[in-house]
C-alpha positions as YAML, in Angstrom:
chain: A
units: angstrom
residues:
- id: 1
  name: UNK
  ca: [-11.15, 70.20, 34.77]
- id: 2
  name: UNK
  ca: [-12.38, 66.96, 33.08]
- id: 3
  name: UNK
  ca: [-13.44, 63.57, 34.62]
- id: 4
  name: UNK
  ca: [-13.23, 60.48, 32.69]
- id: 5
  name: UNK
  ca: [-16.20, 58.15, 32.08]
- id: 6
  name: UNK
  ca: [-15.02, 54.40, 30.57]
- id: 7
  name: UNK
  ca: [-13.88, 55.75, 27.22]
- id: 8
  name: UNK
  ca: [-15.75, 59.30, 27.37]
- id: 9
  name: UNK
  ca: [-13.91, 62.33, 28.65]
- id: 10
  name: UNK
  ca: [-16.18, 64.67, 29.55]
- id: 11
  name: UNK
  ca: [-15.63, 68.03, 30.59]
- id: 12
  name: UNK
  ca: [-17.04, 70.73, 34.10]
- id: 13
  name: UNK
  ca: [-19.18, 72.25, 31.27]
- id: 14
  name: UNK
  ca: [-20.33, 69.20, 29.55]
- id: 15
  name: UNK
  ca: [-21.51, 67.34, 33.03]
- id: 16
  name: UNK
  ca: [-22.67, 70.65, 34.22]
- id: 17
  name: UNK
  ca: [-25.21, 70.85, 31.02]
- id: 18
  name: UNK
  ca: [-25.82, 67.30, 31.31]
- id: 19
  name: UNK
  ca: [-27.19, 67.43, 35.26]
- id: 20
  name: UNK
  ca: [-28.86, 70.34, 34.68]
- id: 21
  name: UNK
  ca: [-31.48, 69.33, 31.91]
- id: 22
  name: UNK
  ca: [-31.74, 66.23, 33.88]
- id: 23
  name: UNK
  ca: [-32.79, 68.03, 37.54]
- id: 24
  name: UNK
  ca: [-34.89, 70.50, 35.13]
- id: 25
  name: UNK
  ca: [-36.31, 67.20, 33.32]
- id: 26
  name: UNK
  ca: [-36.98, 65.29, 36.49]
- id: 27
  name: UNK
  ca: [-38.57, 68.53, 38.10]
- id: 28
  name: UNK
  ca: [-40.93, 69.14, 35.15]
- id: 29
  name: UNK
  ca: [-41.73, 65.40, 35.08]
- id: 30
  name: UNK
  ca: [-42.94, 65.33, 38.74]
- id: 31
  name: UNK
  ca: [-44.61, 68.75, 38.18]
- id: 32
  name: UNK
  ca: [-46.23, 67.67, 34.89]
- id: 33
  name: UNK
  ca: [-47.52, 64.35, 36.35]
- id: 34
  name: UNK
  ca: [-50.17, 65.85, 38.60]
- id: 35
  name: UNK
  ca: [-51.55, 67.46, 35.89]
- id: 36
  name: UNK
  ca: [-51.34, 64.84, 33.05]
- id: 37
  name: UNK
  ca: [-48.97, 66.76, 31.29]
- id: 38
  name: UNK
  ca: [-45.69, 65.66, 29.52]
- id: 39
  name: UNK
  ca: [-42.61, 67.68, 29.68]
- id: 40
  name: UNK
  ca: [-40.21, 65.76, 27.95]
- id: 41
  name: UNK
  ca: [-40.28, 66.91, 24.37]
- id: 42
  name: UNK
  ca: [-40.71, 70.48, 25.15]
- id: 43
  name: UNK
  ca: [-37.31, 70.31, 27.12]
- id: 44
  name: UNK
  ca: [-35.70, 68.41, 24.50]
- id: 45
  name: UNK
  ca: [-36.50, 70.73, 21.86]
- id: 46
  name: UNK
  ca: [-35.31, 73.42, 24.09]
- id: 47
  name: UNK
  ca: [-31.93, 72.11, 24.50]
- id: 48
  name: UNK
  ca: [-31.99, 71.33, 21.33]
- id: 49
  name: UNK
  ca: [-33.14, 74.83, 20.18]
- id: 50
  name: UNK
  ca: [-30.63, 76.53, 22.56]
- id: 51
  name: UNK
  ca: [-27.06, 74.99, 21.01]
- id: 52
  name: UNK
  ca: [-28.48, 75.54, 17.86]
- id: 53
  name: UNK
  ca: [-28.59, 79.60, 18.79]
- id: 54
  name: UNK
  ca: [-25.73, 79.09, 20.94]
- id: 55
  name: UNK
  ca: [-23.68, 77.86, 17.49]
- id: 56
  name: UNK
  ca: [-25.49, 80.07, 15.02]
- id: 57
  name: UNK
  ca: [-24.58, 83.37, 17.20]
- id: 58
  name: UNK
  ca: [-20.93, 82.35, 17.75]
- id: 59
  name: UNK
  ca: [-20.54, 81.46, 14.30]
- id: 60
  name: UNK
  ca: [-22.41, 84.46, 13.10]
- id: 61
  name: UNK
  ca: [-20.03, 86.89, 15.41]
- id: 62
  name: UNK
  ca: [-17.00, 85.35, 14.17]
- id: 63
  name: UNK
  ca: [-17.74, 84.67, 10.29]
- id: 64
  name: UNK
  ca: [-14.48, 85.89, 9.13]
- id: 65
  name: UNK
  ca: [-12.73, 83.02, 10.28]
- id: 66
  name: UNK
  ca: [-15.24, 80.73, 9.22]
- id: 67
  name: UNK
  ca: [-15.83, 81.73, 5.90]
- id: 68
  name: UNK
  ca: [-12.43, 80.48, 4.39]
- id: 69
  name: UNK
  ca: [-13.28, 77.07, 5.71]
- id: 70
  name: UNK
  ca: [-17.30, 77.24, 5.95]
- id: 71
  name: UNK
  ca: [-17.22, 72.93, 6.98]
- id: 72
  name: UNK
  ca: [-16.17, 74.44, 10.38]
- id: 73
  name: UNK
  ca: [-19.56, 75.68, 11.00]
- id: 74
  name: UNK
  ca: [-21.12, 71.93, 11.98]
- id: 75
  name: UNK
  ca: [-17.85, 71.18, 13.39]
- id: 76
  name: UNK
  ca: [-18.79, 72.12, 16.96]
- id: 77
  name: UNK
  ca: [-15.70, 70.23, 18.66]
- id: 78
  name: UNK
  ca: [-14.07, 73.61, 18.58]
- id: 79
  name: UNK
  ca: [-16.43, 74.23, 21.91]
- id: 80
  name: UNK
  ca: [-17.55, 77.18, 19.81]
- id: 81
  name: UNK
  ca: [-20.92, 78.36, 21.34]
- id: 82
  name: UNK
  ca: [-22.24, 81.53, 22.58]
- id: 83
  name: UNK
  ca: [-23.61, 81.37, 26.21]
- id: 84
  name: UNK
  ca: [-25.80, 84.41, 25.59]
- id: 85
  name: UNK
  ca: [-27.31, 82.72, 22.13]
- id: 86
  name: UNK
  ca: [-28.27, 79.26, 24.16]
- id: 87
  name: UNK
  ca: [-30.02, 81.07, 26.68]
- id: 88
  name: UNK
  ca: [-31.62, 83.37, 24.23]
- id: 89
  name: UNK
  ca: [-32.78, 80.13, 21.72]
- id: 90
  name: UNK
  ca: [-33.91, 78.05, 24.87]
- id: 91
  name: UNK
  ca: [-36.16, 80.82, 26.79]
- id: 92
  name: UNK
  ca: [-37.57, 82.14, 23.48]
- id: 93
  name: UNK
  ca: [-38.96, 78.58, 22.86]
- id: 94
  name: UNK
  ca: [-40.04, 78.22, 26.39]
- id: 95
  name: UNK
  ca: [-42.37, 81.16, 25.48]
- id: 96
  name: UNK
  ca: [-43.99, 80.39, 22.50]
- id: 97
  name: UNK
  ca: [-44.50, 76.56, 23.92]
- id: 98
  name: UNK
  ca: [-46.27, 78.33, 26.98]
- id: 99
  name: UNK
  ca: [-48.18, 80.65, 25.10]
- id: 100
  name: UNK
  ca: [-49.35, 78.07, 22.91]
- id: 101
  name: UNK
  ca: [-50.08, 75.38, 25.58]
- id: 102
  name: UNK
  ca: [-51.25, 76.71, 28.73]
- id: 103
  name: UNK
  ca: [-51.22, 73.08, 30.72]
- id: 104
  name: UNK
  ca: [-47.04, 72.99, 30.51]
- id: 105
  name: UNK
  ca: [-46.77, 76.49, 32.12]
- id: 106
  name: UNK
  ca: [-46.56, 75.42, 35.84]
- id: 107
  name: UNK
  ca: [-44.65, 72.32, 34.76]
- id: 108
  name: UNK
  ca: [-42.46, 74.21, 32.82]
- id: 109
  name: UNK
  ca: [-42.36, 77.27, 35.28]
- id: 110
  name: UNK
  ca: [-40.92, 74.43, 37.20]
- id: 111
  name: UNK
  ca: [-38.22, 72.79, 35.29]
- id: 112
  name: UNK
  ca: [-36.91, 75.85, 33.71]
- id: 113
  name: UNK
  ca: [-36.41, 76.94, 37.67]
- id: 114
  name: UNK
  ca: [-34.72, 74.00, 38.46]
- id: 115
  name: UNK
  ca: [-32.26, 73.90, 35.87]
- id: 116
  name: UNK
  ca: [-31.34, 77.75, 35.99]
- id: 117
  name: UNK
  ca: [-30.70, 76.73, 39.75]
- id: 118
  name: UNK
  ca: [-28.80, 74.03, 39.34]
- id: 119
  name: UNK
  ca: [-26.26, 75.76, 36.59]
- id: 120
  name: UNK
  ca: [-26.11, 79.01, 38.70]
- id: 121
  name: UNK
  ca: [-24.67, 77.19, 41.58]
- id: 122
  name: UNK
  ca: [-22.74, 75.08, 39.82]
- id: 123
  name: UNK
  ca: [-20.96, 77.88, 37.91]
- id: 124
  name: UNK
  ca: [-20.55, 79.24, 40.83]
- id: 125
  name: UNK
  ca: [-18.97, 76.57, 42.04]
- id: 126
  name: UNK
  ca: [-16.44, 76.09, 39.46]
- id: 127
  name: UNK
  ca: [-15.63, 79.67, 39.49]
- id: 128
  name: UNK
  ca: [-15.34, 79.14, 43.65]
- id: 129
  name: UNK
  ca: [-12.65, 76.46, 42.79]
- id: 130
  name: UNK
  ca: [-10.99, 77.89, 39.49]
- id: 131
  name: UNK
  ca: [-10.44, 81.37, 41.38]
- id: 132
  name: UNK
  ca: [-8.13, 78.83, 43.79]
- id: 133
  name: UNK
  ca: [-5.91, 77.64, 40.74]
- id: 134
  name: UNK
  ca: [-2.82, 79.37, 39.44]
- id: 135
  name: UNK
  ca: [0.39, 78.18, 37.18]
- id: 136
  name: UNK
  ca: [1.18, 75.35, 39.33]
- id: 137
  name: UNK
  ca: [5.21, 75.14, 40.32]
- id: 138
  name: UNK
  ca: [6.19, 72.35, 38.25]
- id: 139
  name: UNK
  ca: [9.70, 72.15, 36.22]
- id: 140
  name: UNK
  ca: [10.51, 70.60, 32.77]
- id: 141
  name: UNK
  ca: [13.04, 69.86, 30.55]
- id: 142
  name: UNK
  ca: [13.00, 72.15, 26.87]
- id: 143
  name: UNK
  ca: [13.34, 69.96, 23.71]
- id: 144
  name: UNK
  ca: [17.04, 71.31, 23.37]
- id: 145
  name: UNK
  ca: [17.26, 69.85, 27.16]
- id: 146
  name: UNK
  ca: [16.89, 73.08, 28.99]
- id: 147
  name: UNK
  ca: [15.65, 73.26, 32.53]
- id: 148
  name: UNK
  ca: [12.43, 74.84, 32.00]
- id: 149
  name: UNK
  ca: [10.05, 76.70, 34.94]
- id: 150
  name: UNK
  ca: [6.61, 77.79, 34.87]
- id: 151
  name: UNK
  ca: [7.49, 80.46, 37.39]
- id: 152
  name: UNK
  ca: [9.65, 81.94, 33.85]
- id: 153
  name: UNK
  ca: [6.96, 82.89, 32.55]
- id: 154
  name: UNK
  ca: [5.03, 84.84, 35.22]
- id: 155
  name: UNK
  ca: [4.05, 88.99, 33.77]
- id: 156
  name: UNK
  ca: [1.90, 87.98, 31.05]
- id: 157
  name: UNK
  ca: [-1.31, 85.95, 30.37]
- id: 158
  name: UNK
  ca: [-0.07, 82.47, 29.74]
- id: 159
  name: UNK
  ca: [-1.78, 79.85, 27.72]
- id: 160
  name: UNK
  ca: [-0.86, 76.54, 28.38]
- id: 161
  name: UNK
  ca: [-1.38, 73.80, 25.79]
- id: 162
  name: UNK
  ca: [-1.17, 70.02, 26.76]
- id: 163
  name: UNK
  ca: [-0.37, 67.89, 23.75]
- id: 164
  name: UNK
  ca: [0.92, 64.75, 22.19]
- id: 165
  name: UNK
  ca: [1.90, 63.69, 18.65]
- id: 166
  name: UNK
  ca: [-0.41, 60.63, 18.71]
- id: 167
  name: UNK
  ca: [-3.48, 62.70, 19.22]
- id: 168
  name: UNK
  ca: [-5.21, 63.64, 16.30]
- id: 169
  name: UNK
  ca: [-7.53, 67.03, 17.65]
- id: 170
  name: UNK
  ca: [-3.53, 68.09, 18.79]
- id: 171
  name: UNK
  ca: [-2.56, 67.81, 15.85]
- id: 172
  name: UNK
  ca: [-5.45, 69.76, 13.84]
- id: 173
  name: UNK
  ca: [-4.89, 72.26, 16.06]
- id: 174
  name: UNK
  ca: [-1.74, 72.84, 16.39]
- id: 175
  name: UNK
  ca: [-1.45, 75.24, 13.44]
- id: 176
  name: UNK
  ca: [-3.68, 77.48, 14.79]
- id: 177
  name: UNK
  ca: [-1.95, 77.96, 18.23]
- id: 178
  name: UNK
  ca: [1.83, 78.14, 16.24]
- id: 179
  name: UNK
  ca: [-0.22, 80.90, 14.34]
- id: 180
  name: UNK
  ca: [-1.47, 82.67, 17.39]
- id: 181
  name: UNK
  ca: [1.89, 82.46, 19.13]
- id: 182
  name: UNK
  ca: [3.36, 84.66, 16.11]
- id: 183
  name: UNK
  ca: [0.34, 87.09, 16.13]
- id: 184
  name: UNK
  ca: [0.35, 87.74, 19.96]
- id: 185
  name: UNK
  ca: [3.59, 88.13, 21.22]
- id: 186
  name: UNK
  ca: [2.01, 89.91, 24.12]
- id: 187
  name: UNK
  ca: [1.09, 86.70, 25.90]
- id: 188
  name: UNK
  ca: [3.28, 83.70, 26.49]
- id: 189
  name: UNK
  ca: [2.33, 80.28, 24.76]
- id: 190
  name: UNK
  ca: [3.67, 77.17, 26.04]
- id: 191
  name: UNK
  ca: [3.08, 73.78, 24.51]
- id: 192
  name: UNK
  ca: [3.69, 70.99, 27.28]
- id: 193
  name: UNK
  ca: [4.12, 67.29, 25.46]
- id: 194
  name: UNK
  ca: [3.00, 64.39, 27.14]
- id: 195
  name: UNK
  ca: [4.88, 61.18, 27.71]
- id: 196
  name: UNK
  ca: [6.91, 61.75, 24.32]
- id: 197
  name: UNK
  ca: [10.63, 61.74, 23.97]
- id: 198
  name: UNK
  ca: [12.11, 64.70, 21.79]
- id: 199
  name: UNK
  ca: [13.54, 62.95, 18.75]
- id: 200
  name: UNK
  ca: [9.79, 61.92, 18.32]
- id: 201
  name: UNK
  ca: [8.99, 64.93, 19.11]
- id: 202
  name: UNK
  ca: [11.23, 66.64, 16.78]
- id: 203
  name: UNK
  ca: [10.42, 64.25, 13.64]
- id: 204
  name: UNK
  ca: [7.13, 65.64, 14.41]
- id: 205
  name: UNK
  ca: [7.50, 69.23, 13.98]
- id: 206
  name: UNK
  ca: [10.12, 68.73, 11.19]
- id: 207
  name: UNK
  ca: [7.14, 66.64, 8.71]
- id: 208
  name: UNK
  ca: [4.66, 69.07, 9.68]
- id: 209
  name: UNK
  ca: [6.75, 72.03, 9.21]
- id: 210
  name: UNK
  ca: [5.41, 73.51, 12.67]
- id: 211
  name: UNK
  ca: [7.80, 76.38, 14.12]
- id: 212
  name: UNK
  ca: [7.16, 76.20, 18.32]
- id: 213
  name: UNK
  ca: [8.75, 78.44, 20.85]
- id: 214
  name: UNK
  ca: [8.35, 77.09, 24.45]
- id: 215
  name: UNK
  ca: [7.89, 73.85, 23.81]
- id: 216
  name: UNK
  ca: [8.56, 71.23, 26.94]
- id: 217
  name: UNK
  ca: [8.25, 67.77, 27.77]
- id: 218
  name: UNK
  ca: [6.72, 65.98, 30.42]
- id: 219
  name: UNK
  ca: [7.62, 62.07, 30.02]
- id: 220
  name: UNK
  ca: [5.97, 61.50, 33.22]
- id: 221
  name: UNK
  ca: [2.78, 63.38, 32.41]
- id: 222
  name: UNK
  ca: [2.79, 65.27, 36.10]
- id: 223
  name: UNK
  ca: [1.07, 68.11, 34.36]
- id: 224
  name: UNK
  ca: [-2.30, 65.91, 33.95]
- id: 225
  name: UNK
  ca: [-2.50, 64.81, 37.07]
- id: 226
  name: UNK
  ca: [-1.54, 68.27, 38.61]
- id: 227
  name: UNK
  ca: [-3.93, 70.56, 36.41]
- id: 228
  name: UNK
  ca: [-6.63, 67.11, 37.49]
- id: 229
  name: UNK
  ca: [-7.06, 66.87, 33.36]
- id: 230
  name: UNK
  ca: [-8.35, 63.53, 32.11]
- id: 231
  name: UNK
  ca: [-7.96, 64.12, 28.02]
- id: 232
  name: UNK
  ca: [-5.73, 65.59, 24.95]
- id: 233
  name: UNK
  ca: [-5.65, 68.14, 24.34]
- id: 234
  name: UNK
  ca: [-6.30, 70.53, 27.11]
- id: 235
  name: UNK
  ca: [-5.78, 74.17, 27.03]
- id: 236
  name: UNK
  ca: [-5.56, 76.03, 29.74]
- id: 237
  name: UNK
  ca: [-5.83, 80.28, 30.25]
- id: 238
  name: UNK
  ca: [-4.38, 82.38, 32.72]
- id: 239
  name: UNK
  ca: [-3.90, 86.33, 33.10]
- id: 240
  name: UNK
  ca: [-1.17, 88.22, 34.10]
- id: 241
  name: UNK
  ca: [-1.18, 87.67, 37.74]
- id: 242
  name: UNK
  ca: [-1.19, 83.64, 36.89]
- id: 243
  name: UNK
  ca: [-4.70, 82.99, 37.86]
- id: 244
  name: UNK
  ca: [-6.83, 80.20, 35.71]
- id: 245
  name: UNK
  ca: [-9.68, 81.97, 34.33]
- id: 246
  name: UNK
  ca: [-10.72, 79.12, 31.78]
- id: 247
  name: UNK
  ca: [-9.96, 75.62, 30.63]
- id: 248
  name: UNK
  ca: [-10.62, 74.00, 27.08]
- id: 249
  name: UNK
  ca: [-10.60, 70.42, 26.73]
- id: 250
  name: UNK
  ca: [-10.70, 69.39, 22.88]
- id: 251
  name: UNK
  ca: [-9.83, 70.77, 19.95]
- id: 252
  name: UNK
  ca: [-9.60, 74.36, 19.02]
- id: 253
  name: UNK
  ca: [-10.14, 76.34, 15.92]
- id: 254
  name: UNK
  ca: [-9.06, 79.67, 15.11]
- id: 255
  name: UNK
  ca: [-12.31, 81.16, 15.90]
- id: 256
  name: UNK
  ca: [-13.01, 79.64, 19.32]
- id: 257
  name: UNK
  ca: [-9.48, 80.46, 20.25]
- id: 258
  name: UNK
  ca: [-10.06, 84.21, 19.83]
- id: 259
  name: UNK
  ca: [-12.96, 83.93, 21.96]
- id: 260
  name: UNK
  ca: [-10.82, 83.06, 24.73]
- id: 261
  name: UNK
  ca: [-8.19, 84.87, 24.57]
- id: 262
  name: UNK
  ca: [-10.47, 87.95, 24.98]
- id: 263
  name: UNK
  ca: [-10.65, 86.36, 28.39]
- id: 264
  name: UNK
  ca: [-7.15, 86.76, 29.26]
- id: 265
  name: UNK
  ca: [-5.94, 89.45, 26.66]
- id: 266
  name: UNK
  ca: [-8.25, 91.59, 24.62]
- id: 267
  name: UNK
  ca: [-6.48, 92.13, 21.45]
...
């Protein structure tokens, strides 16, 4: 789900992006050589031009729940991008450069091949392997010290939020998924802490005036080093049948959250 780097956690997505402008860079720069022809700044400005769309389009189909708080627009650590946008923004400005310039075209022919190769088979890959993962069998103890399963709440899509009171990001976003829990009582929500006692806990959610159903702990933090998650907070998104069909890592904001839950639950 996430591999730590030093003090960077990165997520599949993020190192997936990062390798493949760097195979499509490398490919374009062999390419390009032969010919005299530098393909560096054309790719940058591609990637560069494709999160741009990617963030414009998201923001663009989801406006409602931006405009009450418009600084969330440049705040892209909500993960709130539009695959189809990117690709749209990216290949549009792959056209005009080649149109204009007619010595990148096999060197850019080249690199843009590369790098669609490279993220095909590596989304492919990490749907091969995400396909594989379900609600892993792991018990817990409720903040009223209940025994708690994760087989309880098998039937409906299940979001499962990994969390701690020391974590800032958790803690911006933790309005929005108390909010969602009370709008969509057709999927279960269930906030896992990690490493806290409850009294902490508890002083938390009294100063912040946060109302949480299915809310566990996990002193130990198994639930990291089961779901392989390197970073807080982590969301995780499973249908009915308990299959993961996507992972967030980061912070999430009211808009980005609907996005997902399409995934699982269309409203």
């Amino acid at each position: 789900m996430s591999v730590s780097l030093g003090p960077f956690v990165l997520s599949w997505s993020h190192l997936l992006l990062a390798l493949t402008y760097f195979i499509a860079l490398l490919v374009g720069w062999l390419v390009g050589r032969q010919r005299q022809v530098s393909i560096e700044p054309t790719l940058t400005a591609m990637l560069i031009a494709g999160l741009l769309m990617a963030r414009l389009v998201f923001v663009l189909l989801y406006w409602q729940d931006y405009r009450s708080a418009p600084l969330g627009i440049i705040d892209i650590r909500d993960g709130g991008f539009s695959a189809l946008g990117g690709l749209a923004g990216t290949f549009l400005l792959a056209l005009y450069k080649a149109k204009r310039e007619r010595s990148l075209r096999i060197p850019l022919a080249a690199a843009v091949g590369a790098g669609a190769l490279v993220w095909a088979l590596g989304g492919g890959l990490y749907s091969v392997i995400r396909a594989g993962q379900v609600v892993p069998q792991l018990n817990y103890q409720s903040l009223a010290g209940q025994q708690v399963s994760l087989e309880q709440f098998k039937g409906k899509p299940l979001v499962i939020n990994l969390w701690a009171t020391w974590c800032p990001p958790c803690r911006r976003e933790m309005p929005v998924l108390m909010q969602a829990q009370q709008n969509r009582p057709d999927l279960h929500f269930v906030f896992i802490n990690q490493g806290e006692l409850a009294h902490t806990i508890g002083q938390y959610l009294q100063s912040e005036d946060l109302i949480l159903t299915n809310l566990l702990l996990d002193t130990n933090q198994k639930t990291m080093r089961e779901l392989g998650t390197a970073g807080l907070p982590s969301t995780l998104f499973y249908n009915a049948e308990g299959v993961l069909i996507h992972t967030h890592m980061g912070e999430l904001s009211t808009a980005s959250l609907k996005h997902t839950l399409k995934k699982i639950a269309p409203p």
